[in-house]
PDB file of N, CA, C and O in Angstrom:
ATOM      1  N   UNK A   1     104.800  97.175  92.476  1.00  0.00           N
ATOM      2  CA  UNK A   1     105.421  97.856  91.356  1.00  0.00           C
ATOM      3  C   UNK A   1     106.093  99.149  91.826  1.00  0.00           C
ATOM      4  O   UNK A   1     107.077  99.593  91.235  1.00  0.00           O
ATOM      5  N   UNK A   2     105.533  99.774  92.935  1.00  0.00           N
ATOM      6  CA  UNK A   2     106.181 100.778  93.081  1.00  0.00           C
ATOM      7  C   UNK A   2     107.508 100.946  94.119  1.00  0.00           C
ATOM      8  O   UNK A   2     108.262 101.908  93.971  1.00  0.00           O
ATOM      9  N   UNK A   3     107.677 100.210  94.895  1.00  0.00           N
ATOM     10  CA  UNK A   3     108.752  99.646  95.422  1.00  0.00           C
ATOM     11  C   UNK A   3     109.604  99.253  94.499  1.00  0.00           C
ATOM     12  O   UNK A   3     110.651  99.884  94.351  1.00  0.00           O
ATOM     13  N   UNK A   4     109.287  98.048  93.646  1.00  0.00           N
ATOM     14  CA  UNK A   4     110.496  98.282  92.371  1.00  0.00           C
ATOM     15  C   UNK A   4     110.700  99.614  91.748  1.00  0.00           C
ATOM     16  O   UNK A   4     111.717  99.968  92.345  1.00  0.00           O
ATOM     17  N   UNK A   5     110.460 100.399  91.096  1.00  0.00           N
ATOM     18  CA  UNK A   5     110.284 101.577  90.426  1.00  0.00           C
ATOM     19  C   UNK A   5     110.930 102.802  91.344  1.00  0.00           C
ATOM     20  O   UNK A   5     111.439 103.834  90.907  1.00  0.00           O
ATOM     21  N   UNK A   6     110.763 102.386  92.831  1.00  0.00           N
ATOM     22  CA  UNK A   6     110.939 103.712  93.157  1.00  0.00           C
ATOM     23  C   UNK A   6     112.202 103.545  94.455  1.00  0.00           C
ATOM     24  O   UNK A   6     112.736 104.377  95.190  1.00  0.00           O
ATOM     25  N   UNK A   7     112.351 102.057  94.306  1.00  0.00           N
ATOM     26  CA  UNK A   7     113.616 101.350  95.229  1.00  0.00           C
ATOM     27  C   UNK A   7     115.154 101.283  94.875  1.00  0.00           C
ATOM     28  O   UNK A   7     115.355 101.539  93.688  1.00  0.00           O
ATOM     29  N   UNK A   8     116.069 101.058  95.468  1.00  0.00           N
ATOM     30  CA  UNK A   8     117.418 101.215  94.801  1.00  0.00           C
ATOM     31  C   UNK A   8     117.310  99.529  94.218  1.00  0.00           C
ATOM     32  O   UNK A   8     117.011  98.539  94.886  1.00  0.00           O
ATOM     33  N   UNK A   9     117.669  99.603  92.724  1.00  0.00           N
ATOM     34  CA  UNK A   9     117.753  98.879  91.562  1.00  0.00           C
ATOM     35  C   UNK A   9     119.142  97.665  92.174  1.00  0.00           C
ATOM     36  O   UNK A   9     119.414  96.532  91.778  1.00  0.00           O
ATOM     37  N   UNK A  10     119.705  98.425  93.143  1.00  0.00           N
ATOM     38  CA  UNK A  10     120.741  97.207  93.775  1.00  0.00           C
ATOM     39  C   UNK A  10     120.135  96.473  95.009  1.00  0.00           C
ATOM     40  O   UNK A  10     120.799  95.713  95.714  1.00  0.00           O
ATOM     41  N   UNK A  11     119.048  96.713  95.178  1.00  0.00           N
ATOM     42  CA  UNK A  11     118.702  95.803  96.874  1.00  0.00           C
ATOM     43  C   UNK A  11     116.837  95.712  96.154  1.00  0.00           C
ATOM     44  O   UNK A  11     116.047  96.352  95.461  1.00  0.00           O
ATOM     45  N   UNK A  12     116.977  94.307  97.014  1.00  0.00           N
ATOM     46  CA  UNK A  12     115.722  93.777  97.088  1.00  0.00           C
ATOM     47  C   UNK A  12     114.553  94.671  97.776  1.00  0.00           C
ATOM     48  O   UNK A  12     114.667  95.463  98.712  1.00  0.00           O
ATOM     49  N   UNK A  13     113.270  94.271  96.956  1.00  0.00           N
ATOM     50  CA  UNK A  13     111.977  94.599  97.535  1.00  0.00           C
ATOM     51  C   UNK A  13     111.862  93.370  98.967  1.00  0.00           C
ATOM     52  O   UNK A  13     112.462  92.297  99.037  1.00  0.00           O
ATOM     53  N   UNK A  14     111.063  93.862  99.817  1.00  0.00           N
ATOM     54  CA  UNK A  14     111.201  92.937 101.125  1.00  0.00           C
ATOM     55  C   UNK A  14     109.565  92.776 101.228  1.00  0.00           C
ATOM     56  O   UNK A  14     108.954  93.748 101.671  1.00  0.00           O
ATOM     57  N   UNK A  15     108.773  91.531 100.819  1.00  0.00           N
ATOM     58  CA  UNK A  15     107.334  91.504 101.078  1.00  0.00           C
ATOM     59  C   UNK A  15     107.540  90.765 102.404  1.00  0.00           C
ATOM     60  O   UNK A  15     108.439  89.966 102.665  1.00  0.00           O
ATOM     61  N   UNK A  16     106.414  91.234 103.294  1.00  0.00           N
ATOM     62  CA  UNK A  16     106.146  90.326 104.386  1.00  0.00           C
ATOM     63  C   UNK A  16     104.597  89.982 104.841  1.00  0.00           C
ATOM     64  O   UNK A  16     103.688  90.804 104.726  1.00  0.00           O
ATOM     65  N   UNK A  17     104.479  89.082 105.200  1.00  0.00           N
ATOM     66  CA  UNK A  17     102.917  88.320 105.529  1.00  0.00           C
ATOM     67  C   UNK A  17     103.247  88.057 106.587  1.00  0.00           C
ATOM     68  O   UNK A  17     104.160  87.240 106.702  1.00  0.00           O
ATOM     69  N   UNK A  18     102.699  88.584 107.668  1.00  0.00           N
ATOM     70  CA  UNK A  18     102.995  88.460 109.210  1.00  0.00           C
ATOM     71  C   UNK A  18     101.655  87.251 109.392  1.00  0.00           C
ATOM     72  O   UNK A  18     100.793  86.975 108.558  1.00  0.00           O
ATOM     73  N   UNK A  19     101.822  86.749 110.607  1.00  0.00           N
ATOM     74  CA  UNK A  19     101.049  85.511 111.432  1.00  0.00           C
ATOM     75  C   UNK A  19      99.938  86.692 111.741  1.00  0.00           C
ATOM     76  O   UNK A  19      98.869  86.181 112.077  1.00  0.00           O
ATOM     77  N   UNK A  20      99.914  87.655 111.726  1.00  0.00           N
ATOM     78  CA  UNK A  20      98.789  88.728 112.519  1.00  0.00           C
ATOM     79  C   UNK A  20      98.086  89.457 111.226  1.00  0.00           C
ATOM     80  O   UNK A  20      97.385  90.468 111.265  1.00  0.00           O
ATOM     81  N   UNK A  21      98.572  88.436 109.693  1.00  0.00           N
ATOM     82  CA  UNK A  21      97.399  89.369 109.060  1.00  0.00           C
ATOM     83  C   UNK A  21      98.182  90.707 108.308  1.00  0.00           C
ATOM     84  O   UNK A  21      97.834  91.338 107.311  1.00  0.00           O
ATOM     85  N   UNK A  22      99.219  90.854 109.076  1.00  0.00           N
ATOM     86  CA  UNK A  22      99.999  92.375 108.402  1.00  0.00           C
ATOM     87  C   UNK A  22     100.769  92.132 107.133  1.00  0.00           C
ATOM     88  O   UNK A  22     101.526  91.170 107.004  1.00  0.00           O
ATOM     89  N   UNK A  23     100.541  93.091 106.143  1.00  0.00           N
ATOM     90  CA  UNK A  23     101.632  92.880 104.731  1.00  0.00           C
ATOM     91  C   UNK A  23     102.157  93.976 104.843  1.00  0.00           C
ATOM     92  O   UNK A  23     101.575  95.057 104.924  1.00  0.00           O
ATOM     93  N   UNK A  24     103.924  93.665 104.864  1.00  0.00           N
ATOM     94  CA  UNK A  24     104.137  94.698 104.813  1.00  0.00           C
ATOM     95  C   UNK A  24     105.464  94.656 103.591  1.00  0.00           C
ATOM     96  O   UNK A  24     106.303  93.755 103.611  1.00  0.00           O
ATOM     97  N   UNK A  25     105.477  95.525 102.789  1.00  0.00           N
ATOM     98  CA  UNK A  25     106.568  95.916 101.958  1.00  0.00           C
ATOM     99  C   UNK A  25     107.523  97.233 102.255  1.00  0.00           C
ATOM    100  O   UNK A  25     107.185  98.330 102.701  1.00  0.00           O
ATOM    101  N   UNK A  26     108.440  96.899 101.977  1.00  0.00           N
ATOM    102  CA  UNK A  26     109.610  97.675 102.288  1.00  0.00           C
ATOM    103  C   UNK A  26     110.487  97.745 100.940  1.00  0.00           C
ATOM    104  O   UNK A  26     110.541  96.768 100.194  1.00  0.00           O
ATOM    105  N   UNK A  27     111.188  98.970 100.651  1.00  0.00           N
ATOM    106  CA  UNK A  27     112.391  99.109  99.619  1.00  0.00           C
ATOM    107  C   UNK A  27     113.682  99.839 100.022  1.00  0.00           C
ATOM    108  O   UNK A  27     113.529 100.615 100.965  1.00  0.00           O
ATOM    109  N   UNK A  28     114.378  99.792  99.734  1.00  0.00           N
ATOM    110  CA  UNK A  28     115.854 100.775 100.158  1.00  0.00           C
ATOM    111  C   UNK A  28     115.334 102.185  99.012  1.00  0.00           C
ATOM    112  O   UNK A  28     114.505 102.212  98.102  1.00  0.00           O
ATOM    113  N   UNK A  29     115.992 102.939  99.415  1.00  0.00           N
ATOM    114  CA  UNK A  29     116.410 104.122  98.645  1.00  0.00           C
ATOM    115  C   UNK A  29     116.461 105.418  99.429  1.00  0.00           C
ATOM    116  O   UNK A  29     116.952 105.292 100.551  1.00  0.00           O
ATOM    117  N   UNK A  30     116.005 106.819  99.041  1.00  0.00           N
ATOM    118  CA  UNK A  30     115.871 107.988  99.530  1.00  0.00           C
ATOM    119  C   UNK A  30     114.639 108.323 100.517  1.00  0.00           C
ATOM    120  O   UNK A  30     113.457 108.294 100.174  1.00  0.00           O
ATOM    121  N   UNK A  31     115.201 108.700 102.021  1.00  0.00           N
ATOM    122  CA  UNK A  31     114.395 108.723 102.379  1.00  0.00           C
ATOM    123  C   UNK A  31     113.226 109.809 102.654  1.00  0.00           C
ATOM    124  O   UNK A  31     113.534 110.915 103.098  1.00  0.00           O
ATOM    125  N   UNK A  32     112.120 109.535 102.431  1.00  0.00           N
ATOM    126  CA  UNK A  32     110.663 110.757 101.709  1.00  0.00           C
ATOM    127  C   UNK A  32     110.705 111.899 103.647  1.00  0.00           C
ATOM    128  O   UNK A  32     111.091 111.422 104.714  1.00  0.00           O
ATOM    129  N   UNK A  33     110.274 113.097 103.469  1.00  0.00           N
ATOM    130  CA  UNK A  33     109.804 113.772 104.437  1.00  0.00           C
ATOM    131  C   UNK A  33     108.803 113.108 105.315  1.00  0.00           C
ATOM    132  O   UNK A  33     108.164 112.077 105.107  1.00  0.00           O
ATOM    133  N   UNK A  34     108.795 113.958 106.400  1.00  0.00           N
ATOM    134  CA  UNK A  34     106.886 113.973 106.799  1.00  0.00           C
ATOM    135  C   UNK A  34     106.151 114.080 105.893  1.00  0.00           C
ATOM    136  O   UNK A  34     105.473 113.289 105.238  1.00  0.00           O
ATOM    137  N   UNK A  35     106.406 115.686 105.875  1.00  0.00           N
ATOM    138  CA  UNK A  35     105.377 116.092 104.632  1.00  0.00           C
ATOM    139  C   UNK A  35     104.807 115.805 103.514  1.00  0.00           C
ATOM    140  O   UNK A  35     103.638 115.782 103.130  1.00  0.00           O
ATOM    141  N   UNK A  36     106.069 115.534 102.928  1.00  0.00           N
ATOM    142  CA  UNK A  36     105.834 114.706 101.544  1.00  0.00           C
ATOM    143  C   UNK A  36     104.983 113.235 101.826  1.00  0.00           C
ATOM    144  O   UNK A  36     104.087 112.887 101.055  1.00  0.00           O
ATOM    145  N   UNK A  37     105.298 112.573 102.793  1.00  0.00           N
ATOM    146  CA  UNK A  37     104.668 111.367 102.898  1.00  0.00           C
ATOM    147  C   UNK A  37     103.464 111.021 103.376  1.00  0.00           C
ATOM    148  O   UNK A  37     102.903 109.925 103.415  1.00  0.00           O
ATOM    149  N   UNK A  38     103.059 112.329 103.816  1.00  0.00           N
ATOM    150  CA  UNK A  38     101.155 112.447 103.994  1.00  0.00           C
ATOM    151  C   UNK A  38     101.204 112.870 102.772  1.00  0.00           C
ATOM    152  O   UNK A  38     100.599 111.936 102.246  1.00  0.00           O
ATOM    153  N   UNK A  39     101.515 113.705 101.753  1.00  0.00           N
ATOM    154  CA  UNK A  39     100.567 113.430 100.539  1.00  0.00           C
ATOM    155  C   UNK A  39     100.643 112.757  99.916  1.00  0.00           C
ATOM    156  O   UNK A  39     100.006 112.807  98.863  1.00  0.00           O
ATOM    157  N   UNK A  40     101.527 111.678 100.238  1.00  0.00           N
ATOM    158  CA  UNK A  40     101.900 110.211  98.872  1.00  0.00           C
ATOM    159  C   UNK A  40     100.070 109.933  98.355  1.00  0.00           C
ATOM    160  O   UNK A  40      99.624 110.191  97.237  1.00  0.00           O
ATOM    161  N   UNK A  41      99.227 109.317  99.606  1.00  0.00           N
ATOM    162  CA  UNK A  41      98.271 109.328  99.602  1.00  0.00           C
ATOM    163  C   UNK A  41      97.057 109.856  98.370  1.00  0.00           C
ATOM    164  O   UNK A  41      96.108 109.266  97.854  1.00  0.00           O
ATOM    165  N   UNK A  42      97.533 111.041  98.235  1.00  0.00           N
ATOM    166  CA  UNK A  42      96.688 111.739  97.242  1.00  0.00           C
ATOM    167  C   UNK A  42      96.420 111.104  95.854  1.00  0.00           C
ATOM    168  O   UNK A  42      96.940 109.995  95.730  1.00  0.00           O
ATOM    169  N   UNK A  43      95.651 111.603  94.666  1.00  0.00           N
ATOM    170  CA  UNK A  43      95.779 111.048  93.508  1.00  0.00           C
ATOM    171  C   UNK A  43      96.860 111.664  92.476  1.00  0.00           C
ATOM    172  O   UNK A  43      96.573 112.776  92.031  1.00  0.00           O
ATOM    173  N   UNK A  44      97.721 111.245  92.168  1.00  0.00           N
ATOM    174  CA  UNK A  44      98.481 112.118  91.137  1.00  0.00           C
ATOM    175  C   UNK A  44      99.673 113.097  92.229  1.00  0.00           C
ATOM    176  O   UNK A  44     100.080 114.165  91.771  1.00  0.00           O
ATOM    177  N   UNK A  45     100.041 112.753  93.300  1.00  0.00           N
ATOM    178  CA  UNK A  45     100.904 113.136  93.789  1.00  0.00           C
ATOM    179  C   UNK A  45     102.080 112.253  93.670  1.00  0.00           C
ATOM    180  O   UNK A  45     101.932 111.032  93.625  1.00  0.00           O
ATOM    181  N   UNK A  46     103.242 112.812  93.616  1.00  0.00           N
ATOM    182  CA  UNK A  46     104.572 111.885  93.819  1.00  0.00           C
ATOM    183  C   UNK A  46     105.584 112.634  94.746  1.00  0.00           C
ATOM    184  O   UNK A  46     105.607 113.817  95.087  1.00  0.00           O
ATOM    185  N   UNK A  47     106.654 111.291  95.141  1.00  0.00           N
ATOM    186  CA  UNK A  47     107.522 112.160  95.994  1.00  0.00           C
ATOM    187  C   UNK A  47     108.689 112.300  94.813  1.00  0.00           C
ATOM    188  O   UNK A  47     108.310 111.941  93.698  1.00  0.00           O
ATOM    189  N   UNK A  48     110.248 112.841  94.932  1.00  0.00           N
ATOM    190  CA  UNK A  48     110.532 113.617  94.044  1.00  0.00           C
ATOM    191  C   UNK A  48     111.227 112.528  93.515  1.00  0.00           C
ATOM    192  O   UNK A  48     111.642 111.587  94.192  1.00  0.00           O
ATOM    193  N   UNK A  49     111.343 112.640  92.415  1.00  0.00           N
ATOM    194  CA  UNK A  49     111.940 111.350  91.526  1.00  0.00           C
ATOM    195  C   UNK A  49     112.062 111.633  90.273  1.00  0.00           C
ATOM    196  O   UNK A  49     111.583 112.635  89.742  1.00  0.00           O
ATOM    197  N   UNK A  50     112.718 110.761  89.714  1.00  0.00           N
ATOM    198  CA  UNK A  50     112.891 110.705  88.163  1.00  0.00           C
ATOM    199  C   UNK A  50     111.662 109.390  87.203  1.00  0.00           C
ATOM    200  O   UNK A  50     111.275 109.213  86.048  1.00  0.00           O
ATOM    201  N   UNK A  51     111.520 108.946  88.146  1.00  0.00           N
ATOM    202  CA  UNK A  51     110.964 107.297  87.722  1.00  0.00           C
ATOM    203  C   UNK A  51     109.402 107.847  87.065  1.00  0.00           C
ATOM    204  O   UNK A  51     109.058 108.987  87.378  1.00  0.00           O
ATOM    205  N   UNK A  52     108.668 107.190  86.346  1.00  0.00           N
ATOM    206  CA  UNK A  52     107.845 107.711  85.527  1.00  0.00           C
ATOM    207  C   UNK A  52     106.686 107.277  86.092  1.00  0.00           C
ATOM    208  O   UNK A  52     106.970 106.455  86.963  1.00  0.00           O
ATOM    209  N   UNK A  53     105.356 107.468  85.992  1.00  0.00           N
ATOM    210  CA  UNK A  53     104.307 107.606  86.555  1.00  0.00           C
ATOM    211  C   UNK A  53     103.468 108.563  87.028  1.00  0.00           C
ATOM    212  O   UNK A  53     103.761 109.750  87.169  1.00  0.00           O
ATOM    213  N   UNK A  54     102.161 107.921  87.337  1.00  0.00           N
ATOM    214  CA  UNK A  54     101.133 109.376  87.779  1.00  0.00           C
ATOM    215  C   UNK A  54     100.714 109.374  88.872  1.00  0.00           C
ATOM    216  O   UNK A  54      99.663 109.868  89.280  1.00  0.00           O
ATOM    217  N   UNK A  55     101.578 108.764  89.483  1.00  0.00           N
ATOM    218  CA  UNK A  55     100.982 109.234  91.284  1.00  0.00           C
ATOM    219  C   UNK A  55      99.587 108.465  91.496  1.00  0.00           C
ATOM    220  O   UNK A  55      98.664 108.992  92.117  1.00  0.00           O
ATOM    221  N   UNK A  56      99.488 106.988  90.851  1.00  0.00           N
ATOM    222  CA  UNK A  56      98.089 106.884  91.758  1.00  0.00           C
ATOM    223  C   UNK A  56      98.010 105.891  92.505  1.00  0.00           C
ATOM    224  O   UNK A  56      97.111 105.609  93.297  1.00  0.00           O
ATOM    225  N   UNK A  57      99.151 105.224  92.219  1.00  0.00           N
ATOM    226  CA  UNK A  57      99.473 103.649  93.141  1.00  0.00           C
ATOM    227  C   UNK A  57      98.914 103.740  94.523  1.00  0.00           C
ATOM    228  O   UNK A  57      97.873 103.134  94.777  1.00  0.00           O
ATOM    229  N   UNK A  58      99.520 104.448  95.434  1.00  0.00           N
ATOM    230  CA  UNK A  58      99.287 104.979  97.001  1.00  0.00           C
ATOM    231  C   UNK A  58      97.881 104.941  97.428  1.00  0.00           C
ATOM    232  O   UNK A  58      97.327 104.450  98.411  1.00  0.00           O
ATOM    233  N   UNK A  59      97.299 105.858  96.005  1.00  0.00           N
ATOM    234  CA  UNK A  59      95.788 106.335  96.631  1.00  0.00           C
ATOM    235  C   UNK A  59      95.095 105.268  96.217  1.00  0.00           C
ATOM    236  O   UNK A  59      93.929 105.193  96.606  1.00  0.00           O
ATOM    237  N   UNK A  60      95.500 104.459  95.555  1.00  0.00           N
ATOM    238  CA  UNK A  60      94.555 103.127  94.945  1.00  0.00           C
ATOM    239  C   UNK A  60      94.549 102.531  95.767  1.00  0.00           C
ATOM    240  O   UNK A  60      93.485 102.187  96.282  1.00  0.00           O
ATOM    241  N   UNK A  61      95.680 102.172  96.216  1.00  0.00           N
ATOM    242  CA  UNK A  61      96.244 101.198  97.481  1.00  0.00           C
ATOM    243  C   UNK A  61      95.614 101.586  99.020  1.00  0.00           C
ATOM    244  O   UNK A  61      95.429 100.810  99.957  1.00  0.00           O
ATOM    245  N   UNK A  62      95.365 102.971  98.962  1.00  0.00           N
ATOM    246  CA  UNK A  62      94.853 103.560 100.676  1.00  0.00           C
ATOM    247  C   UNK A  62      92.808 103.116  99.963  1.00  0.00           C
ATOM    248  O   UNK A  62      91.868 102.919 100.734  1.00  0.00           O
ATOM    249  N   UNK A  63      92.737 103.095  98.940  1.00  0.00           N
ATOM    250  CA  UNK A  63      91.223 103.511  98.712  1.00  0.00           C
ATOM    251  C   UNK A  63      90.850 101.905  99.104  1.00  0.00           C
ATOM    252  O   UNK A  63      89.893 101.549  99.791  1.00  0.00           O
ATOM    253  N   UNK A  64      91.667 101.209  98.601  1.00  0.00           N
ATOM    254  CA  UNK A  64      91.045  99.621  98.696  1.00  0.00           C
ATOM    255  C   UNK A  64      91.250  99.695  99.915  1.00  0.00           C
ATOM    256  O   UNK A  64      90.123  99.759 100.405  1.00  0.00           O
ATOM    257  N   UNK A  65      92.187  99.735 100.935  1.00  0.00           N
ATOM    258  CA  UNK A  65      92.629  99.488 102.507  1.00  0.00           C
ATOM    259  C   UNK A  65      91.158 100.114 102.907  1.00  0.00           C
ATOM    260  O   UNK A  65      90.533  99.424 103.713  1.00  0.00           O
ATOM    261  N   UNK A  66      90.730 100.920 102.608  1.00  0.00           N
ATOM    262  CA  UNK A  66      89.521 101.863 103.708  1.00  0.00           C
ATOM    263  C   UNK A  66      88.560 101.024 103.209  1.00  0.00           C
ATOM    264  O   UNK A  66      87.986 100.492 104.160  1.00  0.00           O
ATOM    265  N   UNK A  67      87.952 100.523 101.758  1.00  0.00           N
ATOM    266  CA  UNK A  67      87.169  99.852 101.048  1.00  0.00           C
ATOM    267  C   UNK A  67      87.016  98.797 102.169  1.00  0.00           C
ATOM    268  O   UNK A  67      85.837  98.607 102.467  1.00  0.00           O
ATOM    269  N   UNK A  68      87.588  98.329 102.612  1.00  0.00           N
ATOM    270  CA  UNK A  68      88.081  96.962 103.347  1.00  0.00           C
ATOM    271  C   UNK A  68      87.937  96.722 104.319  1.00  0.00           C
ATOM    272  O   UNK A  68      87.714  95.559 104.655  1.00  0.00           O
ATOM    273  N   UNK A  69      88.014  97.876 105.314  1.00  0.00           N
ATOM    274  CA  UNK A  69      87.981  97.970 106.587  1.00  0.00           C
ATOM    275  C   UNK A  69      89.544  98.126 107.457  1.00  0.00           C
ATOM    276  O   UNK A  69      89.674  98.002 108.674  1.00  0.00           O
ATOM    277  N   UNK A  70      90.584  98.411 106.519  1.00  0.00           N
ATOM    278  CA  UNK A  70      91.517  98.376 106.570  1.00  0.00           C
ATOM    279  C   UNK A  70      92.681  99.504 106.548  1.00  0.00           C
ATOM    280  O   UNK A  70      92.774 100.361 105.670  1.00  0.00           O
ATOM    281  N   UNK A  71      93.446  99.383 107.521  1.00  0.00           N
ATOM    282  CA  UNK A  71      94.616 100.624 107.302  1.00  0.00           C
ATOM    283  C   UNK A  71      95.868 100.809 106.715  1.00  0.00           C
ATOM    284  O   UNK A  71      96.552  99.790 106.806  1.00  0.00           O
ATOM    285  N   UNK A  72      96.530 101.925 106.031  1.00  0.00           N
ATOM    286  CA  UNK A  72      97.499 102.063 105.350  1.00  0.00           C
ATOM    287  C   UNK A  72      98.516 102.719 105.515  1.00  0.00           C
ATOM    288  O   UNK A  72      98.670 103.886 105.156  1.00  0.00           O
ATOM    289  N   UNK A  73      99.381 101.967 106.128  1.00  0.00           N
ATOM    290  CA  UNK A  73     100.457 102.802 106.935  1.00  0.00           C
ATOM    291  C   UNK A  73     101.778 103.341 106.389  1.00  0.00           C
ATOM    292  O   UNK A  73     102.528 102.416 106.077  1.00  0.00           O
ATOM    293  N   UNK A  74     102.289 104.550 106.179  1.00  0.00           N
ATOM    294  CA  UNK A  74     103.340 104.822 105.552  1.00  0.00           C
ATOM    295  C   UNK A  74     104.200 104.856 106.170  1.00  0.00           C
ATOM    296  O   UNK A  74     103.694 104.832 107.292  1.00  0.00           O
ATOM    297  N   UNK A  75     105.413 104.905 106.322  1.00  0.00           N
ATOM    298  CA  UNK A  75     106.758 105.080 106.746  1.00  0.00           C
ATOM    299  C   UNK A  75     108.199 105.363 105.835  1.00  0.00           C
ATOM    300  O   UNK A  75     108.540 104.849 104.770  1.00  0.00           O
ATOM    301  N   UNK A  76     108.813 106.254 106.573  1.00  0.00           N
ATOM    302  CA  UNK A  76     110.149 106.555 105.793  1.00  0.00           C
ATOM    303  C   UNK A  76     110.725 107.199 106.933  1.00  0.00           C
ATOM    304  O   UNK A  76     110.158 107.939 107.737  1.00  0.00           O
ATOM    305  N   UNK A  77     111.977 106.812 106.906  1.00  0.00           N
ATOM    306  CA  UNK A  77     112.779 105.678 106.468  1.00  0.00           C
ATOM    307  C   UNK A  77     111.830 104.568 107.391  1.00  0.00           C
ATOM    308  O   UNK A  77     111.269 104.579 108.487  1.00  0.00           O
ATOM    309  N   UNK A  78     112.003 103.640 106.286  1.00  0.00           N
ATOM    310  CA  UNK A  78     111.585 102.150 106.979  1.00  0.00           C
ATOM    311  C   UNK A  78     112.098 101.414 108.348  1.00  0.00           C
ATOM    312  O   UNK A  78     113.281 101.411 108.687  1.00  0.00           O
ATOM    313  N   UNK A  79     111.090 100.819 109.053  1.00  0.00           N
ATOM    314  CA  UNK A  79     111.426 100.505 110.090  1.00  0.00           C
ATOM    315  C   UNK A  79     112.922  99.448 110.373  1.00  0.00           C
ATOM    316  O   UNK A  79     113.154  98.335 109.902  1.00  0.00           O
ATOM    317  N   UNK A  80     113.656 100.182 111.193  1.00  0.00           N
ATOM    318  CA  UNK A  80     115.006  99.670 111.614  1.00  0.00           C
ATOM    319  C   UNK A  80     115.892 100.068 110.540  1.00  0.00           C
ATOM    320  O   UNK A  80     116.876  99.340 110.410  1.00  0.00           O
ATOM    321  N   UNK A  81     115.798 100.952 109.811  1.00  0.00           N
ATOM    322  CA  UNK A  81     116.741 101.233 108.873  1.00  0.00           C
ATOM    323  C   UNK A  81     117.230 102.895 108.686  1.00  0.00           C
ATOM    324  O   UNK A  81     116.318 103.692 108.901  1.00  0.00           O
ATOM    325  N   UNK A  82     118.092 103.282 108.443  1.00  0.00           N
ATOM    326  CA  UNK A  82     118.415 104.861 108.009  1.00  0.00           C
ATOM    327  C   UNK A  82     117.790 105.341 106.903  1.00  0.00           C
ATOM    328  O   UNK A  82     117.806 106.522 106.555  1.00  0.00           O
ATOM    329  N   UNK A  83     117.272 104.503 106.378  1.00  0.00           N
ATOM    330  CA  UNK A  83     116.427 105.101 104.791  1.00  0.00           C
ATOM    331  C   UNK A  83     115.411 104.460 104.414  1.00  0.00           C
ATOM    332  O   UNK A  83     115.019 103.528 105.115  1.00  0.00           O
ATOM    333  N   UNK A  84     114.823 104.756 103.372  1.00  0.00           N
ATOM    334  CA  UNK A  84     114.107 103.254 102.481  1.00  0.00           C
ATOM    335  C   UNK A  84     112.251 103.840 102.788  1.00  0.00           C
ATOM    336  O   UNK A  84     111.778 104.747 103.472  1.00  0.00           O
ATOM    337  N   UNK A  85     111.823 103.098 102.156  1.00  0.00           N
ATOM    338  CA  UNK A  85     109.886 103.055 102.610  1.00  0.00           C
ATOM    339  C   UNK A  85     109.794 102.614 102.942  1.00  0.00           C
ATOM    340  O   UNK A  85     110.759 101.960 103.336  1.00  0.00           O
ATOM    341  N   UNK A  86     108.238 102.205 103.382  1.00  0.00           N
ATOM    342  CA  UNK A  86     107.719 100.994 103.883  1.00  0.00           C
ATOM    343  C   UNK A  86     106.196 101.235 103.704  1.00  0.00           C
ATOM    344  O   UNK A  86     105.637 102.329 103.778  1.00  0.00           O
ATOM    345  N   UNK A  87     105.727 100.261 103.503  1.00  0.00           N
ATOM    346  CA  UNK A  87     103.859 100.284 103.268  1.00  0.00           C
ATOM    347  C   UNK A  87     103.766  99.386 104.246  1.00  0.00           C
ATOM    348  O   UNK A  87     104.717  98.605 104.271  1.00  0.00           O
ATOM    349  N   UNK A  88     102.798  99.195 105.213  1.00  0.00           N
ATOM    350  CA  UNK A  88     102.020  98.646 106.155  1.00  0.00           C
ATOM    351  C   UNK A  88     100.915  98.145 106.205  1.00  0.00           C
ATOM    352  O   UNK A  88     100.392  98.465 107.272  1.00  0.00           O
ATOM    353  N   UNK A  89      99.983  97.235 105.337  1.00  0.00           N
ATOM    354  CA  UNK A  89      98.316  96.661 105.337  1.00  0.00           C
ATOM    355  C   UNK A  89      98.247  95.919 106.936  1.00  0.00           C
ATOM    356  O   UNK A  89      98.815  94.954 107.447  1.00  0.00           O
ATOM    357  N   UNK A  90      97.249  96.914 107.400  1.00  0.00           N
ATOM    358  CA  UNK A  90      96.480  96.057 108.337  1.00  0.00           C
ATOM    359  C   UNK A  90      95.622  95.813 108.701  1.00  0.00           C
ATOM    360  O   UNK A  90      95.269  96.902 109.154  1.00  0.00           O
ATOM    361  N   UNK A  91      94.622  94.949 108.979  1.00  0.00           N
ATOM    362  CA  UNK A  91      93.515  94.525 109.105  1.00  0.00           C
ATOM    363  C   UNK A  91      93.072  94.892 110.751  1.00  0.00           C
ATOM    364  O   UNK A  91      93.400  94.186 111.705  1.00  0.00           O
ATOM    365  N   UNK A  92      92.350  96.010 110.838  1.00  0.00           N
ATOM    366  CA  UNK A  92      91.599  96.261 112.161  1.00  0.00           C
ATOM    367  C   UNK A  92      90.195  96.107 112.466  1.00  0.00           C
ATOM    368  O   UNK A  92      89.777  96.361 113.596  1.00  0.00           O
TER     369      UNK A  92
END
């Protein structure tokens, strides 16, 4: 949901299920800081936007990954691209 919501409304969300276990989602749009993108993480943090919500997607999403045994990898701009996100699930 948040890849839609927070992706450019003209380009596709990109899910991927790697052979190794990895999910990874990707969106086009603006691309987030460093800074800003260690606190995506938090509860009730957002990066800067218009799109509506309370910031808890990320931390729900990092709380189950650790729940799990699992890591949550952020990125911006997304890998191989000039812009965009990217979320990373991986199983270690």
């Amino acid at each position: 949901e948040n890849a839609l919501k927070h992706g450019s409304p003209s380009e596709p969300v990109e899910i991927s299920l790697c052979e190794d276990g990895r999910l990874i989602v990707r969106n086009d749009g603006h691309t987030i800081s460093p800074e800003q993108l260690k606190l995506l993480r938090n509860r009730f943090e957002r990066s800067n936007t218009n799109t509506s919500g309370s910031g808890l997607g990320l931390a729900i999403a990092d709380a189950i990954a650790e729940g799990a045994g699992m890591t949550l990898y952020l990125r911006s701009p997304a890998t191989g691209r000039q812009d965009g996100f990217e979320a990373e699930l991986v199983a270690e």
